[in-house]
KESEGU-880259 format. One line per 8 residues: number of its first residue (from 1); their letters; for each residue x, y negated, z of N, C-alpha, C. Coordinates in steps of 0.1 Angstrom, whole numbers. Atoms other than C-alpha are relative to their C-alpha. Example, Ala and Ser with C-alpha at 12.3 -4.5 7.8 and 13.67 -1.06 7.14 Angstrom:
% KESEGU-880259
1> AS> 9/12/0/123/45/78/9/-12/0 | -9/11/0/137/11/71/-8/-11/8 $
% end
This chain:
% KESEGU-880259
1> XXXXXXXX> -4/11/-8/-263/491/-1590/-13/-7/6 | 16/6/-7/-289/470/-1567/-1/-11/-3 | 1/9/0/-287/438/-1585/-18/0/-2 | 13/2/-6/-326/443/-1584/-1/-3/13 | 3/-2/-9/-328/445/-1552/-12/-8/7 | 8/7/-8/-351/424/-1527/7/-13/6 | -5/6/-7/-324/407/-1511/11/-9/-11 | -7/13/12/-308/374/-1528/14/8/0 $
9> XXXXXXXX> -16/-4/1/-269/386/-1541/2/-18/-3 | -11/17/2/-244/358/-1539/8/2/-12 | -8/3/17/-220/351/-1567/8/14/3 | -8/-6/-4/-193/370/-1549/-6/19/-1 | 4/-9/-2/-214/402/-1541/-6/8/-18 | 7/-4/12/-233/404/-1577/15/-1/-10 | -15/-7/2/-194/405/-1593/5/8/4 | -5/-13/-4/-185/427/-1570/-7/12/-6 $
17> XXXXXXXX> 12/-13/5/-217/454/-1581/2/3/-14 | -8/0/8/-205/445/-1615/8/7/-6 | -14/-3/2/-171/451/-1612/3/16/1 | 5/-15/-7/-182/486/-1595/-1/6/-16 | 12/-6/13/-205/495/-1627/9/5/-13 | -6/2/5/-180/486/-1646/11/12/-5 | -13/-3/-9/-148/498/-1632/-1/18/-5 | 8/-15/8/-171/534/-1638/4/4/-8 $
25> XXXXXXXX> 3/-6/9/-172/535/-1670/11/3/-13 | -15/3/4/-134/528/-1677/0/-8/-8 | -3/9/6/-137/494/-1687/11/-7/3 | -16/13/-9/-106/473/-1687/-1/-9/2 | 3/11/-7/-100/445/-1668/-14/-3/5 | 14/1/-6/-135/454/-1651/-6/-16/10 | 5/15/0/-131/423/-1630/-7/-9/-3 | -4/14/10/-122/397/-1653/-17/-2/-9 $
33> XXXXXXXX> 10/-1/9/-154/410/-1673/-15/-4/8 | 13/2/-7/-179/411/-1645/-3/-15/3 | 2/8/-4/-169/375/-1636/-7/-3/-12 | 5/10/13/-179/364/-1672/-14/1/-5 | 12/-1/-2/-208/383/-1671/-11/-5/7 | 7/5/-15/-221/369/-1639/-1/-18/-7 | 3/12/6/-214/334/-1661/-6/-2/-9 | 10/1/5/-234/344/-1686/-16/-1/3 $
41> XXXXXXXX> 7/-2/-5/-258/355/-1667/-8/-16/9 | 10/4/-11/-263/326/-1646/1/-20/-2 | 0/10/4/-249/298/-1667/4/-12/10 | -12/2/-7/-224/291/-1642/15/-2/-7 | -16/-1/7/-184/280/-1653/4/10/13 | -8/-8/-8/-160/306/-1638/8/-3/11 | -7/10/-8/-146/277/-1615/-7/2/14 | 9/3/-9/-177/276/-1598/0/20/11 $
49> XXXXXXXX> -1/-14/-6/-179/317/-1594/12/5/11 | -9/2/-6/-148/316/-1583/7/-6/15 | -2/5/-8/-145/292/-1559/-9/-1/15 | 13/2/-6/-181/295/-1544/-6/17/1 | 5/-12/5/-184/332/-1541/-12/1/12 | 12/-2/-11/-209/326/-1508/-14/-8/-10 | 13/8/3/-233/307/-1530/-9/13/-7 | 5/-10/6/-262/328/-1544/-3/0/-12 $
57> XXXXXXXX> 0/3/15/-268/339/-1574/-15/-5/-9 | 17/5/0/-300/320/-1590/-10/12/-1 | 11/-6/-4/-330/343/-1585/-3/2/-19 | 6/1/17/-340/337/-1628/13/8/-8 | -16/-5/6/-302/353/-1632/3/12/0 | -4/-13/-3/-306/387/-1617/-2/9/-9 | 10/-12/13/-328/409/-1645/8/-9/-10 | -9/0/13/-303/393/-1670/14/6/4 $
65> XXXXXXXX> -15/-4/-5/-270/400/-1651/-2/14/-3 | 3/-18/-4/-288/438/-1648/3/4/-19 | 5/-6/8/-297/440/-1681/15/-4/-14 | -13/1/11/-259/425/-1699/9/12/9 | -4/-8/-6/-243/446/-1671/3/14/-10 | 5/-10/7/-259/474/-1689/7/-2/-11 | -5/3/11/-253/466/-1722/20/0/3 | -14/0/-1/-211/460/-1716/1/17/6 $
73> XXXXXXXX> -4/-9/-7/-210/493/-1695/-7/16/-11 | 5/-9/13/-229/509/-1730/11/0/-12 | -10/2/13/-197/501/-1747/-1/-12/-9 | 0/11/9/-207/467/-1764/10/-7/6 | -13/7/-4/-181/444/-1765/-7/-10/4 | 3/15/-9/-183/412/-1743/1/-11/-8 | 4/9/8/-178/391/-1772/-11/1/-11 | 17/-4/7/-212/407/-1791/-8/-3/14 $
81> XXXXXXXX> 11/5/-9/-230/403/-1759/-4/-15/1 | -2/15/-3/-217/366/-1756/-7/-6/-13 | 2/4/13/-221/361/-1795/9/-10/-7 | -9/8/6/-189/344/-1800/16/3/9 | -19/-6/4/-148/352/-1801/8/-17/0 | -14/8/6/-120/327/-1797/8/7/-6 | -9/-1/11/-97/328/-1823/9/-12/-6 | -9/13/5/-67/301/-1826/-6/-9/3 $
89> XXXXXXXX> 8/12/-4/-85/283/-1800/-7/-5/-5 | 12/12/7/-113/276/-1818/-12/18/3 | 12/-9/-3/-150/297/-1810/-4/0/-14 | 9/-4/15/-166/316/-1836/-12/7/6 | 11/-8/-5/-202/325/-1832/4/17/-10 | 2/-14/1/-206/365/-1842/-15/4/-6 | 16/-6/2/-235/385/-1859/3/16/-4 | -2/-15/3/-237/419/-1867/6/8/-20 $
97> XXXXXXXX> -4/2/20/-228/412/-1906/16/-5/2 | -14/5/-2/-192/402/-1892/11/8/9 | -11/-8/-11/-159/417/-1879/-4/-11/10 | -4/8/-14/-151/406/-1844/12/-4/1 | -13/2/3/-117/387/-1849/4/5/8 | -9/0/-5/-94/396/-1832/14/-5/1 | -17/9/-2/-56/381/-1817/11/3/-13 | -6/-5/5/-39/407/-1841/-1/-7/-13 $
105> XXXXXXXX> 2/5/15/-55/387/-1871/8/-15/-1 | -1/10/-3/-41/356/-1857/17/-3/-9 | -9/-1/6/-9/369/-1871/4/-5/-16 | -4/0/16/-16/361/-1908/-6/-11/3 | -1/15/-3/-27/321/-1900/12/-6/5 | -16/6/-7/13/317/-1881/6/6/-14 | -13/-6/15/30/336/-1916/-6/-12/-10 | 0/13/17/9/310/-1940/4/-11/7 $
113> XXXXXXXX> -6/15/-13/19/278/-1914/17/4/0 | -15/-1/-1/52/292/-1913/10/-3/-19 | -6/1/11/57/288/-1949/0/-14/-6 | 6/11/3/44/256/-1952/1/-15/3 | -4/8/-6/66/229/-1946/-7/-14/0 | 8/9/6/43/203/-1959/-14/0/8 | 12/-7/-1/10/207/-1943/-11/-12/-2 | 12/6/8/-5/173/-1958/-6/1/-19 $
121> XXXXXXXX> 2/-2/10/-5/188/-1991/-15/7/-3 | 11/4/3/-37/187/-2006/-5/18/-10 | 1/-13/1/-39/230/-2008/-19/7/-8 | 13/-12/-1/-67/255/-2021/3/11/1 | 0/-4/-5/-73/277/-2004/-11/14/-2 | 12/-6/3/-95/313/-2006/0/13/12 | 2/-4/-9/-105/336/-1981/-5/14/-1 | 6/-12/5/-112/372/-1994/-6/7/14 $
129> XXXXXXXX> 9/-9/-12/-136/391/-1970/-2/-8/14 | -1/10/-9/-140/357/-1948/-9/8/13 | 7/-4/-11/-166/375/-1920/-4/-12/5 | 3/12/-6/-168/348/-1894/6/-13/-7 | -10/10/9/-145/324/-1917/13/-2/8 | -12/3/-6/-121/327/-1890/14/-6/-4 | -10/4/3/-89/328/-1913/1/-11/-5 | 2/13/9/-100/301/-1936/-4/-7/7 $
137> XXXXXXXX> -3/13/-1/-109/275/-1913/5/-1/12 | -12/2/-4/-81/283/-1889/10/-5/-8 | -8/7/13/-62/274/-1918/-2/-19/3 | 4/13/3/-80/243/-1923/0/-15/15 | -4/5/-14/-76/231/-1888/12/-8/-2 | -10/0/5/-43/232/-1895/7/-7/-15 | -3/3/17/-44/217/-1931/-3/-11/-2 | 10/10/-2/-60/185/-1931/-3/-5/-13 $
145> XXXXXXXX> 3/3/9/-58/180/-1968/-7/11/-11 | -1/-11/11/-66/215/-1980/-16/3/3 | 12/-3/2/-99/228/-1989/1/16/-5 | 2/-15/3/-111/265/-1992/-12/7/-4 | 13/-9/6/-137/292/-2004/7/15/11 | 1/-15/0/-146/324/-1985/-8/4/-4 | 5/-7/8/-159/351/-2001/-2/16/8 | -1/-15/-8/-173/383/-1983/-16/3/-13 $
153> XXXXXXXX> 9/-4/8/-200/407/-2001/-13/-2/9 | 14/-1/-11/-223/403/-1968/-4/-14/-3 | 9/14/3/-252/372/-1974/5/-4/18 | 4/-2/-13/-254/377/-1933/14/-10/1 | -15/8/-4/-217/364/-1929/2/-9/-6 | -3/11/10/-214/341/-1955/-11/-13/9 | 10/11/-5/-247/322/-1934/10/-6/17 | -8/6/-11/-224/325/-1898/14/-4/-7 $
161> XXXXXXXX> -12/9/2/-191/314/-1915/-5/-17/-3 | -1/15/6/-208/282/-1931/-5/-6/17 | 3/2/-17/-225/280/-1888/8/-7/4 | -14/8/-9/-189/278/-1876/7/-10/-9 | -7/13/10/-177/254/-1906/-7/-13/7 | 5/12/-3/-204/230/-1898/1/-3/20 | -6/-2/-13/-194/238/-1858/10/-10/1 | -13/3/-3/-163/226/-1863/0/-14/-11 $
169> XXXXXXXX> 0/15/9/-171/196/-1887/6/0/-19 | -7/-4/16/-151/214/-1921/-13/1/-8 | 13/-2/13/-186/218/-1939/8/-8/-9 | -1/8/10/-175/192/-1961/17/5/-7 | -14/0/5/-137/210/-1967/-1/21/1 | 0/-13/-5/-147/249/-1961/-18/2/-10 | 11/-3/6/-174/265/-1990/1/16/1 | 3/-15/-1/-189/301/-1985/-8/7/-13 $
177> XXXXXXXX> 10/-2/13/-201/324/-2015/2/15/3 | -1/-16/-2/-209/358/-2013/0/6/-17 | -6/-7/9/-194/383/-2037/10/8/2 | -12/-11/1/-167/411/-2044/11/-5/-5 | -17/6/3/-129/397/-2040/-5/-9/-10 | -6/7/15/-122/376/-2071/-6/-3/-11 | 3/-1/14/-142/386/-2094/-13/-11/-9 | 6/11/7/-166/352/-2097/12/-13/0 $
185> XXXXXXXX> -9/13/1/-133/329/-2094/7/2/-10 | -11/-1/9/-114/317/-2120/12/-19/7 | -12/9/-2/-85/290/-2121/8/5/11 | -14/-1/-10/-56/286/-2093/0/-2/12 | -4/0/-19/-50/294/-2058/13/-5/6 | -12/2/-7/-22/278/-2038/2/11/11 | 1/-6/-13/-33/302/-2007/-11/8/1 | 9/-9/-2/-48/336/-2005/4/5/14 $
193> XXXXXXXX> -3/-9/-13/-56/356/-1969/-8/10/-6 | 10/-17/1/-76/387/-1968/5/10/17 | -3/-16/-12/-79/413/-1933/-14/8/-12 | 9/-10/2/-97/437/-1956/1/14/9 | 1/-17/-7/-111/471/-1947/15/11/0 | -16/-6/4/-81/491/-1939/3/14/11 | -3/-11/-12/-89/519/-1913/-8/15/-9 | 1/-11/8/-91/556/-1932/-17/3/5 $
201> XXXXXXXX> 16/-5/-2/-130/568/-1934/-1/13/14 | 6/-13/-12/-127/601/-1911/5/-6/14 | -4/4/-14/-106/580/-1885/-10/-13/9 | 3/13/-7/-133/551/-1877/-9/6/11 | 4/-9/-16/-153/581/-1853/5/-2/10 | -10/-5/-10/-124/581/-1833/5/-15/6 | -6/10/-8/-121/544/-1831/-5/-3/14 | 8/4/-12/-129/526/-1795/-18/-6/-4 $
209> XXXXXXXX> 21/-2/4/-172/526/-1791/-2/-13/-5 | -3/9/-1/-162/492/-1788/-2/-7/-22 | -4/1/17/-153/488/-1828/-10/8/-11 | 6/-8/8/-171/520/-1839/-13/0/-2 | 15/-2/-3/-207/516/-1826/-2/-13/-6 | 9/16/0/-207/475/-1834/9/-5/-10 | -8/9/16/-183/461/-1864/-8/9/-10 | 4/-7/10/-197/464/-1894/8/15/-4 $
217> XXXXXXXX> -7/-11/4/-187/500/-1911/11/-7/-15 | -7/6/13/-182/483/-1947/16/-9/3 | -9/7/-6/-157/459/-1924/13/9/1 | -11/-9/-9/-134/489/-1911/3/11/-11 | -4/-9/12/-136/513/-1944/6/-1/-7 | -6/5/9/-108/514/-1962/3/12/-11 | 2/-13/10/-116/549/-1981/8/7/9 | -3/-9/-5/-100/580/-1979/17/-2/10 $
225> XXXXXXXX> -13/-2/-7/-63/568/-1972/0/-20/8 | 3/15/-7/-74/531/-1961/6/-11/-6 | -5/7/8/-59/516/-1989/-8/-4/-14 | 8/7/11/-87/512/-2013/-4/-14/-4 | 2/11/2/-98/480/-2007/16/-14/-4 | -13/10/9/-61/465/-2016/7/7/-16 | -4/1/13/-61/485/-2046/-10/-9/-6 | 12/7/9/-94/465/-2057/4/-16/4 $
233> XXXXXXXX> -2/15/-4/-81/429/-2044/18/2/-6 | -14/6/6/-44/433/-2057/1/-8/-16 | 6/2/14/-56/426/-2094/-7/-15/1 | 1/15/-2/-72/395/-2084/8/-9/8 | -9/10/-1/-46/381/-2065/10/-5/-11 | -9/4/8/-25/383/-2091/-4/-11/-12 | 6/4/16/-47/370/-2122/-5/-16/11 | 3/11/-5/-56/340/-2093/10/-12/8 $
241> XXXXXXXX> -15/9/-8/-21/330/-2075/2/-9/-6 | -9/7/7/-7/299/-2088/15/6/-1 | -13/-4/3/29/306/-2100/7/-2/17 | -7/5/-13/44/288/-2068/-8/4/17 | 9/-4/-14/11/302/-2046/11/11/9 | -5/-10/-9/17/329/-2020/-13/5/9 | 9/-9/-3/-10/358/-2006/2/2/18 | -6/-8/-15/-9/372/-1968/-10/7/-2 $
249> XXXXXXXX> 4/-6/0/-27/399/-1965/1/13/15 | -6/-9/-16/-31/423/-1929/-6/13/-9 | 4/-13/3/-29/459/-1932/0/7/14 | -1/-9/-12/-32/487/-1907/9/5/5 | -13/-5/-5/-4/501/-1886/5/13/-9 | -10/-13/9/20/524/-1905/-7/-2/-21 | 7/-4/11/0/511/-1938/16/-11/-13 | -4/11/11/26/482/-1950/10/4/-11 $
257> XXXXXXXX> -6/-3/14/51/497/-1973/-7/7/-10 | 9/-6/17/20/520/-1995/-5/-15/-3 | 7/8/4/6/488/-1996/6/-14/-8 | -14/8/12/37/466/-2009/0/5/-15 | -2/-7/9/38/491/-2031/-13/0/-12 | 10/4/11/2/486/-2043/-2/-15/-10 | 0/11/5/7/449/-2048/14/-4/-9 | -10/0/5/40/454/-2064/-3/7/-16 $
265> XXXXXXXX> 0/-2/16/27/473/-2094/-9/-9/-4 | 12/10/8/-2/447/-2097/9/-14/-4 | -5/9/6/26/422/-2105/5/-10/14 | -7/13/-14/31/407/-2065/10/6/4 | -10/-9/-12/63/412/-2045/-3/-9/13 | -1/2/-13/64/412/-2009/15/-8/2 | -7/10/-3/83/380/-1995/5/4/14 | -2/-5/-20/81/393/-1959/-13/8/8 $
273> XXXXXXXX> 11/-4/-8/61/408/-1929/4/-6/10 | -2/4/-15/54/398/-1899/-8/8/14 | 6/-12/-11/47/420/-1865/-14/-12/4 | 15/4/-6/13/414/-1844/8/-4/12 | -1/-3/-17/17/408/-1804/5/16/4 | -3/-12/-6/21/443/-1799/15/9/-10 | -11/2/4/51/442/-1825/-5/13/-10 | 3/-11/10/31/467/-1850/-1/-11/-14 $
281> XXXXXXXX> -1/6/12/36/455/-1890/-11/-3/-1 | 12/2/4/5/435/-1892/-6/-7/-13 | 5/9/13/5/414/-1926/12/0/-9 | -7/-4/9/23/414/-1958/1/-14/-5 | 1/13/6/37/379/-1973/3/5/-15 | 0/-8/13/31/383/-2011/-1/-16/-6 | -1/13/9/41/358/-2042/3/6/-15 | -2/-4/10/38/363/-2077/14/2/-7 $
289> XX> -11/-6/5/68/380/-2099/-2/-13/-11 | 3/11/9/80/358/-2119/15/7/-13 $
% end
C-alpha cells in the first residue's frame, strides 16, 4: 500500500488503501476494520472519518496507520492491536496473559441474571479462570449488592482484571487472586461462572490465526478430549456451592452433555442450557444435588 507515500492521504483515501490490504488477506468486514484502524491511527472518532472523508489524514498518523495495517493483515486481532474488547457494554483492557472475551461468553452472564429474580441480594460471587474479569464484574454491574473473587493461575491477568475493576469503580466489590480453581477457597458460594479451557489440544492449530497465534495456549487447552479442565473444577464446585447456590459454566460446541455428565458424578446436576447467538450449546446451568 502507499500510505508512505509523499503525497498527503485523506481520511477517505487512506481507508480506502486499508480496506484494499485488507480485503487481500480475507479479512472480514475489511471495511468496517480499516475505518477503525484509521481511528486508531489518527485518534479520530469514526463520525469524523466518516463524515469528513476529504479531510487529510494528520501527517504524525501515517507510519502508524502503515505499521497497525500491517499488524491486522498479519492475522492479529483488532481488539489486541486496540488493547481492549467490549463485553456487555462495558471495555476491558487486554494483555497477552488473557483470553479475548468474546459475545459467545456473554451467554453465561444472561443464564445467571435470568435466574435471579432478586438482584439486590447481597450475593458471592467467584469467578474461576477470570482472564480480563469480564464475567465477574459483568455480573457485578448487574448486582449492586454482590461481591466477588476471581481466580486465574496467570499473575499477568489477575494484574489486568483488578485494571478493569478499578476502571469501572468495583475495586472495592471485585478481589483478584491467583491460583488453580478452588483449591485456596474455603466456605460458601452463592454464584460460580467459569469459560475454562475447553478446545481439544490437536484442534487449537487449526483454530483461526486470530485465536491460535494470540490467546493464551493455557486459555484454549482443554487436553486430549477438551474436557479436562471441568474434570479438575467440578470437585470444587461442589465442595464450594451453597446448598441453594447455582454454577454456569461454558463449554465447547458438541461438548455439553460429556460435560453434564462430568459434573453429575461430582455431585452437580444440570438445571438447564442455554444456546450462544449462533444457537450452539454454550453454557451449562448447574446446582447442587440435594
Amino acid at each position: 500500500m502507499s500510505l508512505g507515500a509523499a503525497i498527503t492521504l485523506t481520511l477517505g483515501t487512506a481507508v480506502a488503501e486499508a480496506h484494499a490490504r485488507l480485503a487481500a488477506v480475507g479479512i472480514d468486514s475489511p471495511r468496517r476494520e480499516a475505518r477503525l484502524l484509521v481511528s486508531l491511527a489518527s485518534g479520530l472518532d469514526a463520525a469524523a472519518i466518516v463524515g469528513y472523508p476529504e479531510r487529510p489524514l494528520p501527517a504524525a498518523a501515517e507510519s502508524r496507520l502503515r505499521d497497525l495495517v500491517a499488524r491486522r493483515a498479519s492475522r492479529e486481532p483488532l481488539s489486541r492491536i486496540a488493547g481492549r474488547r467490549e463485553f456487555w457494554s462495558l471495555e476491558f483492557a487486554l494483555s497477552p496473559d488473557t483470553l479475548d472475551p468474546r459475545p459467545d461468553s456473554e451467554t453465561l452472564v444472561a443464564a445467571v441474571l435470568e435466574r435471579l429474580p432478586d438482584r439486590q441480594v447481597p450475593l458471592r460471587i467467584v469467578d474461576f479462570g477470570t482472564g480480563t474479569g469480564c464475567l465477574l464484574l459483568a455480573l457485578l454491574t448487574e448486582l449492586p449488592q454482590a461481591t466477588g473473587i476471581g481466580i486465574d493461575i496467570a499473575p499477568g491477568a489477575c494484574a489486568v482484571a483488578r485494571q478493569n475493576a478499578a476502571a469501572m469503580c468495583l475495586e472495592k466489590r471485585a478481589f483478584f487472586m491467583v491460583g488453580a480453581w478452588g483449591a485456596a477457597l474455603s466456605g460458601r458460594l452463592d454464584v460460580a461462572v467459569a469459560n475454562p479451557p475447553y478446545i481439544p489440544t490437536e484442534d487449537i492449530a487449526q483454530l483461526e490465526p486470530e485465536v491460535a497465534r494470540h490467546d493464551p495456549w493455557r486459555a484454549l487447552d482443554g487436553g486430549a478430549d477438551g474436557l479436562a479442565a471441568h474434570r479438575e473444577l467440578a470437585p470444587h464446585l461442589r465442595r464450594l456451592l451453597d446448598a441453594s447456590g447455582l454454577a454456569v459454566v461454558e463449554v465447547g460446541a458438541g461438548q455439553a452433555a460429556q460435560a453434564a455428565d462430568i459434573y453429575r458424578a461430582a455431585g452437580l446436576d444440570e438445571t438447564g442450557r442455554h444456546r450462544d447467538l449462533r444457537s450452539v450449546e454454550r453454557c451449562l446451568v448447574l446446582a447442587p444435588q440435594r
